[in-house]
N, CA, C and O atoms as CSV, one atom per row, in Angstrom:
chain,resi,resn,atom,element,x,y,z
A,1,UNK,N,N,14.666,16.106,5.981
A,1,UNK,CA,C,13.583,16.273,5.038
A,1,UNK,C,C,12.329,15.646,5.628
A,1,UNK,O,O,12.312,14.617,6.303
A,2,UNK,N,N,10.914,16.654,5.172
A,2,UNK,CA,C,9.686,15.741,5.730
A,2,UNK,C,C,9.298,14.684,4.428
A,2,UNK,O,O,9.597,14.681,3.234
A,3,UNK,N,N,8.461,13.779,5.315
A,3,UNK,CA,C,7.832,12.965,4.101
A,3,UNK,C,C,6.582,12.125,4.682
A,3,UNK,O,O,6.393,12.023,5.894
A,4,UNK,N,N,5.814,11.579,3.794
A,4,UNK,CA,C,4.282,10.691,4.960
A,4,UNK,C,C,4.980,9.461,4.068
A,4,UNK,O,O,5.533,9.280,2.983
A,5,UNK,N,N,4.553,8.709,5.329
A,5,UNK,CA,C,4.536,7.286,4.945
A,5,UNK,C,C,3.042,6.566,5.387
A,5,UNK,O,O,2.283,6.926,6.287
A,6,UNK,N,N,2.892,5.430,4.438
A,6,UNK,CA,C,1.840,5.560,4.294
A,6,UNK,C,C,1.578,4.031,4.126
A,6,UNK,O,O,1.978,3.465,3.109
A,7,UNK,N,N,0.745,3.182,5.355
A,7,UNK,CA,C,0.477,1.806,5.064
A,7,UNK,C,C,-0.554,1.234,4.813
A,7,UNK,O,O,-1.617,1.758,5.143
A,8,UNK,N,N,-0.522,-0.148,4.082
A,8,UNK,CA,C,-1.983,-0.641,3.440
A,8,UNK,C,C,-2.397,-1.894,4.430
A,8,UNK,O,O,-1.668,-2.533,5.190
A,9,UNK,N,N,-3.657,-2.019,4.199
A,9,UNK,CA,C,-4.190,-3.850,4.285
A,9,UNK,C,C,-3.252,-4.276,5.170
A,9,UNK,O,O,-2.443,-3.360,5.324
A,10,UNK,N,N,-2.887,-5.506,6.019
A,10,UNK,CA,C,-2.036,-5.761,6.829
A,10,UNK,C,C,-1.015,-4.889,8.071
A,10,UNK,O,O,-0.847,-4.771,9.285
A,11,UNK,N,N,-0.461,-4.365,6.579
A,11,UNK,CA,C,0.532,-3.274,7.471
A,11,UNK,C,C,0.130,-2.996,8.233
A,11,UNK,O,O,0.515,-3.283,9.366
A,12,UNK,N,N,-1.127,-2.096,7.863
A,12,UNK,CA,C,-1.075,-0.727,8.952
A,12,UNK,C,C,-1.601,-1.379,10.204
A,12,UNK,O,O,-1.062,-1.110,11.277
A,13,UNK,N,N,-3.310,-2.792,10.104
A,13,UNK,CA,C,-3.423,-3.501,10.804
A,13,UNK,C,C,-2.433,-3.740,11.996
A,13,UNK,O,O,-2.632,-3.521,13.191
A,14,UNK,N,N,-1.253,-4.271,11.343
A,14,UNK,CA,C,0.074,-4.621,12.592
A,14,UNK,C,C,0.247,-3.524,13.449
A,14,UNK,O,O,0.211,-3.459,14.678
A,15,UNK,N,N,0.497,-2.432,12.343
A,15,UNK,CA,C,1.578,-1.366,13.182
A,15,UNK,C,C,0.445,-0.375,13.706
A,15,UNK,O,O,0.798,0.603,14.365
A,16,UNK,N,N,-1.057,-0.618,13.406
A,16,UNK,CA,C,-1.932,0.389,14.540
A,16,UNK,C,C,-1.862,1.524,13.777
A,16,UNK,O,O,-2.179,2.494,14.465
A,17,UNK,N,N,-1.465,1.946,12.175
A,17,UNK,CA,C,-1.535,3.265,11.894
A,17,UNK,C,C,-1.593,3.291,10.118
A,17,UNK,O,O,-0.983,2.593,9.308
A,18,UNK,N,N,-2.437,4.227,9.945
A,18,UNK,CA,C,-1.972,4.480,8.092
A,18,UNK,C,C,-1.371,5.259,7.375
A,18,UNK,O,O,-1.233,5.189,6.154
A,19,UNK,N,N,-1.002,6.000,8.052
A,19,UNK,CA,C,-0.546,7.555,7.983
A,19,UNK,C,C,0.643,7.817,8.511
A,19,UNK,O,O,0.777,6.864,9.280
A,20,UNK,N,N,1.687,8.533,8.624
A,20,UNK,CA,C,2.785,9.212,9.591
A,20,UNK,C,C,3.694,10.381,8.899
A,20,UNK,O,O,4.369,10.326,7.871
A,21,UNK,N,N,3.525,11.231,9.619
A,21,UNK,CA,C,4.139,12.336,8.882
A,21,UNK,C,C,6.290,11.915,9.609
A,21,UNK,O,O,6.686,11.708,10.756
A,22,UNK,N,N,6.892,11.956,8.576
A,22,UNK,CA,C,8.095,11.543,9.029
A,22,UNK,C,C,9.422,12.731,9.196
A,22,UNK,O,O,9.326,13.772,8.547
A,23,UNK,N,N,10.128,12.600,9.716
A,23,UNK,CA,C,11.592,13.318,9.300
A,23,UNK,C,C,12.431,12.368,9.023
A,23,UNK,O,O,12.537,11.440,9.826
A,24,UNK,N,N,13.434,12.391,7.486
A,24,UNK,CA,C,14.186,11.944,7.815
A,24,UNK,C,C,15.712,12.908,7.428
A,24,UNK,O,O,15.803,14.136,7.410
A,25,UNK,N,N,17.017,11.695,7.087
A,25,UNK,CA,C,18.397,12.446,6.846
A,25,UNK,C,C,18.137,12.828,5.861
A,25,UNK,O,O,17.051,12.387,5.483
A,26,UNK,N,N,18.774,13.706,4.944
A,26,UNK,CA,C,18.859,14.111,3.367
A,26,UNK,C,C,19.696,12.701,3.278
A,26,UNK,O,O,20.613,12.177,3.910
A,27,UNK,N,N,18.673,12.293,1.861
A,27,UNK,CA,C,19.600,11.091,0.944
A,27,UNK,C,C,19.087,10.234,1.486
A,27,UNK,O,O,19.630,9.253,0.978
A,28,UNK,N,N,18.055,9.706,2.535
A,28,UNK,CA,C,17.534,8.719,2.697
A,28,UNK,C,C,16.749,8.031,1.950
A,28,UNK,O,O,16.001,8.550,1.120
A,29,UNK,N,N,16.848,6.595,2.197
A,29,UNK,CA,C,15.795,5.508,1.428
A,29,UNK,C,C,14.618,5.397,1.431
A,29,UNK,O,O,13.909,6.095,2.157
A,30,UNK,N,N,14.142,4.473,0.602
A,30,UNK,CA,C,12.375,3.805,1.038
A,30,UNK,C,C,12.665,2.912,2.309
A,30,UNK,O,O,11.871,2.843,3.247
A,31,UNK,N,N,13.758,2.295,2.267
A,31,UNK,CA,C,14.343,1.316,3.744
A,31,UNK,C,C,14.307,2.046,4.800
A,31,UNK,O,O,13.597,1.886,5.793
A,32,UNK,N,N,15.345,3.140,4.523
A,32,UNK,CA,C,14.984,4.376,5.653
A,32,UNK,C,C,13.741,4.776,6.709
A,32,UNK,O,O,13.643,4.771,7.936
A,33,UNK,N,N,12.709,5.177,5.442
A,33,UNK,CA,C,11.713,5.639,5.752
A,33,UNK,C,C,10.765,4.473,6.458
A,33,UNK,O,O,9.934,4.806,7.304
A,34,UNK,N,N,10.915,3.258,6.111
A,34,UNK,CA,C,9.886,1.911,6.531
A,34,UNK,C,C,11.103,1.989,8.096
A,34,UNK,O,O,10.480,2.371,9.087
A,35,UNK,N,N,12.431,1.732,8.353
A,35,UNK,CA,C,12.858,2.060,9.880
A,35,UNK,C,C,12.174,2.902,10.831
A,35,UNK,O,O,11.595,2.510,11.843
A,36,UNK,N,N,12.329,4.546,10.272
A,36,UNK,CA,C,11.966,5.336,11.294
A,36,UNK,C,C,10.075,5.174,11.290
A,36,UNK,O,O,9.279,5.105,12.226
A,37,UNK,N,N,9.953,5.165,10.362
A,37,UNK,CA,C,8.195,5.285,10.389
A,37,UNK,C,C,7.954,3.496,11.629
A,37,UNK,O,O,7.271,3.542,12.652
A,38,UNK,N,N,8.378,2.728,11.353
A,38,UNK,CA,C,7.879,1.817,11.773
A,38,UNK,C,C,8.878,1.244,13.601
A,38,UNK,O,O,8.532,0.610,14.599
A,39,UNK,N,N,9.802,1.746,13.273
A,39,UNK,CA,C,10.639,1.726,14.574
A,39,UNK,C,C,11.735,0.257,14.202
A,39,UNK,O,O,12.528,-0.332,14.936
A,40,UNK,N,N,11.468,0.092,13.191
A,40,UNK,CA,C,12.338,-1.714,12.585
A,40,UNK,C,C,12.740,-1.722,11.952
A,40,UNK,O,O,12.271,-1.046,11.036
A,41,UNK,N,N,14.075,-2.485,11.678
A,41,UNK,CA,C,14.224,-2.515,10.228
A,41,UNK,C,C,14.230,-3.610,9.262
A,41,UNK,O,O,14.397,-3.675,8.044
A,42,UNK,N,N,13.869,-4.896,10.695
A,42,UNK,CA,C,13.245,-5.572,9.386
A,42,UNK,C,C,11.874,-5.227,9.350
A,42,UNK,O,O,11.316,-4.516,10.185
A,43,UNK,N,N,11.185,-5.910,8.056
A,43,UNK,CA,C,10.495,-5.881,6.951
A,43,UNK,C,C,9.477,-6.853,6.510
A,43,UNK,O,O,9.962,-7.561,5.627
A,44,UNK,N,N,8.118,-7.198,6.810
A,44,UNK,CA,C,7.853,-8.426,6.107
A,44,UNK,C,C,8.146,-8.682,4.926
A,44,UNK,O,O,8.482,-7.730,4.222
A,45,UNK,N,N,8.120,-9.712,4.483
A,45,UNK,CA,C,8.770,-10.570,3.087
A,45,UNK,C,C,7.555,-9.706,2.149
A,45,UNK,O,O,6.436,-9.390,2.552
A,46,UNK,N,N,8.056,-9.479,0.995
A,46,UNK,CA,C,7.488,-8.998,-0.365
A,46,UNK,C,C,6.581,-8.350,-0.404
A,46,UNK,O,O,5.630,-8.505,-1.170
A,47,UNK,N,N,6.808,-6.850,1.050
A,47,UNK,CA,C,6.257,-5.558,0.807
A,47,UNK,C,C,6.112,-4.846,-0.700
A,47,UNK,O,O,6.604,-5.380,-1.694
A,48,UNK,N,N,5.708,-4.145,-0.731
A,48,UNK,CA,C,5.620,-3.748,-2.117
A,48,UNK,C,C,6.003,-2.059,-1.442
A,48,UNK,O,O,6.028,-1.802,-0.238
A,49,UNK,N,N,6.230,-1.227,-2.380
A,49,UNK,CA,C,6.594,-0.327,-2.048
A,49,UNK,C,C,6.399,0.753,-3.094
A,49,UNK,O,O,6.915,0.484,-4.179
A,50,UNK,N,N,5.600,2.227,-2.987
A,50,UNK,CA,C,5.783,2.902,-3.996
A,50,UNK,C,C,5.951,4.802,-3.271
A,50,UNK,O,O,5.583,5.392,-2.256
A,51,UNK,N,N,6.726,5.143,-4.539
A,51,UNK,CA,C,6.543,7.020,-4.270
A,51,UNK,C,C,6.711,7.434,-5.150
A,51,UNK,O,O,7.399,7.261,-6.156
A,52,UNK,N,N,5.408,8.614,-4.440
A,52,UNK,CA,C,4.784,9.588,-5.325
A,52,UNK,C,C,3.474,8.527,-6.188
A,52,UNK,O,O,2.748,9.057,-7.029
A,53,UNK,N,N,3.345,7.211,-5.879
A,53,UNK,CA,C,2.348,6.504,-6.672
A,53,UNK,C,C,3.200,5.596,-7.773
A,53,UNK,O,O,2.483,5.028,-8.596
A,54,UNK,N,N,4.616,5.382,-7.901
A,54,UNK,CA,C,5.315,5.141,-8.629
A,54,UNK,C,C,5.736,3.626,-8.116
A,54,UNK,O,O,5.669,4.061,-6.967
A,55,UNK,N,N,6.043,2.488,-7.957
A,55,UNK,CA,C,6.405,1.347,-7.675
A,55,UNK,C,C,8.192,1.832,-7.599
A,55,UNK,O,O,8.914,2.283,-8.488
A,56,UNK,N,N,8.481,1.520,-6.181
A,56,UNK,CA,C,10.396,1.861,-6.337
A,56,UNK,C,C,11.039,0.559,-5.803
A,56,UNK,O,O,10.268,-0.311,-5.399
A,57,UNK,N,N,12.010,0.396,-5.772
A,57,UNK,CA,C,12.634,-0.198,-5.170
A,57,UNK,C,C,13.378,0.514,-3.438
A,57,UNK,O,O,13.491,1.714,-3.185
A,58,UNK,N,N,13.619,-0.190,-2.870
A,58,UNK,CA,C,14.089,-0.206,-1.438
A,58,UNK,C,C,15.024,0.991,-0.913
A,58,UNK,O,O,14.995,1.896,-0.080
A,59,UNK,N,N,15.925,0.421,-1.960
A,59,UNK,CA,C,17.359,1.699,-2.295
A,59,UNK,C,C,16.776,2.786,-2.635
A,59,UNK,O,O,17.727,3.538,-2.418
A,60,UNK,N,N,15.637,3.729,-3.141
A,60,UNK,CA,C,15.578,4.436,-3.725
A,60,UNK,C,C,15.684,6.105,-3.213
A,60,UNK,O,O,14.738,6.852,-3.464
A,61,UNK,N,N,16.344,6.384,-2.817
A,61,UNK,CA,C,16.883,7.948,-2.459
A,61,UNK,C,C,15.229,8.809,-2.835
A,61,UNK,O,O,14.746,9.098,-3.929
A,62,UNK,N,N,14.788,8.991,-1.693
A,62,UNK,CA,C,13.911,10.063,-1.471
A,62,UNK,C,C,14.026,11.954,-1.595
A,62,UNK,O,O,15.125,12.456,-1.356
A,63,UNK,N,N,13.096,12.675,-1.889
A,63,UNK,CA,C,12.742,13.689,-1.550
A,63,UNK,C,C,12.254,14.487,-0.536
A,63,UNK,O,O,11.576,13.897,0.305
A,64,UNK,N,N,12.411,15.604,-0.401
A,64,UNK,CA,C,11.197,16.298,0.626
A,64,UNK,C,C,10.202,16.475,0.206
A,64,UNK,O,O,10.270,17.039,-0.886
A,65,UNK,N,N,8.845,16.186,0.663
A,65,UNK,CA,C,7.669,16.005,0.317
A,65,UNK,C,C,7.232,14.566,-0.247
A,65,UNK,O,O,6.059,14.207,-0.351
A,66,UNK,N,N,8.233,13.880,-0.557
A,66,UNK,CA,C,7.530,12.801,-0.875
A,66,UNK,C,C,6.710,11.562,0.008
A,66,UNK,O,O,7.076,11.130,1.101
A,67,UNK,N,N,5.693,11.185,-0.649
A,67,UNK,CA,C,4.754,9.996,-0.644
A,67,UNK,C,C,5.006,8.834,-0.585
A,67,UNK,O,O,4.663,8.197,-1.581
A,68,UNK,N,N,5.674,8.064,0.522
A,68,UNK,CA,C,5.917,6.941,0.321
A,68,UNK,C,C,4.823,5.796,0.874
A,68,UNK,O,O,4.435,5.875,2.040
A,69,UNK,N,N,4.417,4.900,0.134
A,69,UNK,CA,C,3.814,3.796,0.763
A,69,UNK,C,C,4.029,2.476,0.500
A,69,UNK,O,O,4.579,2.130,-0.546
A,70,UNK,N,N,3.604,1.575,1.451
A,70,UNK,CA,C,4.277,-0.166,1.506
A,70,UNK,C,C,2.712,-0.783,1.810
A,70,UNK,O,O,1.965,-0.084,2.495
A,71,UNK,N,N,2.333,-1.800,1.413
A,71,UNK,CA,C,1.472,-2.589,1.030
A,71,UNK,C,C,1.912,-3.786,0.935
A,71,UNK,O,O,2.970,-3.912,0.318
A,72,UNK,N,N,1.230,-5.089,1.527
A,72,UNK,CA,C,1.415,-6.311,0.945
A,72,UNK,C,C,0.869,-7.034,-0.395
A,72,UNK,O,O,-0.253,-6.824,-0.856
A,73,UNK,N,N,1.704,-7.804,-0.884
A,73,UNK,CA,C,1.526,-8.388,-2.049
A,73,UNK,C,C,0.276,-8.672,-2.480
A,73,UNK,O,O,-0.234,-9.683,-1.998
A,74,UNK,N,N,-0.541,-7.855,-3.496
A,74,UNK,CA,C,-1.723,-8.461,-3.830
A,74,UNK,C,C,-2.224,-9.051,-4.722
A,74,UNK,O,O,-1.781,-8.683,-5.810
A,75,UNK,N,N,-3.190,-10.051,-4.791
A,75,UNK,CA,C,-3.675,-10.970,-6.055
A,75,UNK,C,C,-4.781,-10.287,-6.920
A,75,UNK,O,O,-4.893,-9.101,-7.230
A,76,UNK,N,N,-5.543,-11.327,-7.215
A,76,UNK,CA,C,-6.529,-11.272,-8.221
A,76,UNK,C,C,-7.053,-11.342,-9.452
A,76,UNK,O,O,-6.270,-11.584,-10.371
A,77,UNK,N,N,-8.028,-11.209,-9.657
A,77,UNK,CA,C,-8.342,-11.258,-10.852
A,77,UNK,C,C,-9.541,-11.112,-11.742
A,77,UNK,O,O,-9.424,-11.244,-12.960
């Protein structure tokens, strides 16, 4: 299945990119997708993570076409 992954603030800083159009297995994760998109599988501490614009968790079994993006933890107020 295709899908973009998609990084914020920090992230993408590190990894040199904001964008990536991905392939992955059918039935793959948001974990999944942060491996192949990023080449790792670890993770900095308390990524945030959402698809389709939705906040998911890690485990969360993807689609084709979907929107995934990871962002670090943000404040404010």
């Amino acid at each position: 299945m295709d899908v973009i992954v998609k990084l914020f603030a920090s992230l993408a800083e590190t990894e040199g990119w904001r964008q990536k159009p991905c392939r992955l297995s059918d039935g793959a994760t948001v974990r999944e997708a942060w491996a192949v998109a990023t080449g790792r599988h670890d993770m900095p501490a308390r990524v945030l993570c959402a698809v389709n614009l939705d906040y998911r968790e890690l485990s969360t079994p993807l689609q084709s076409g979907d929107e995934i993006a990871f962002f670090p933890p943000v404040t404010g107020g």
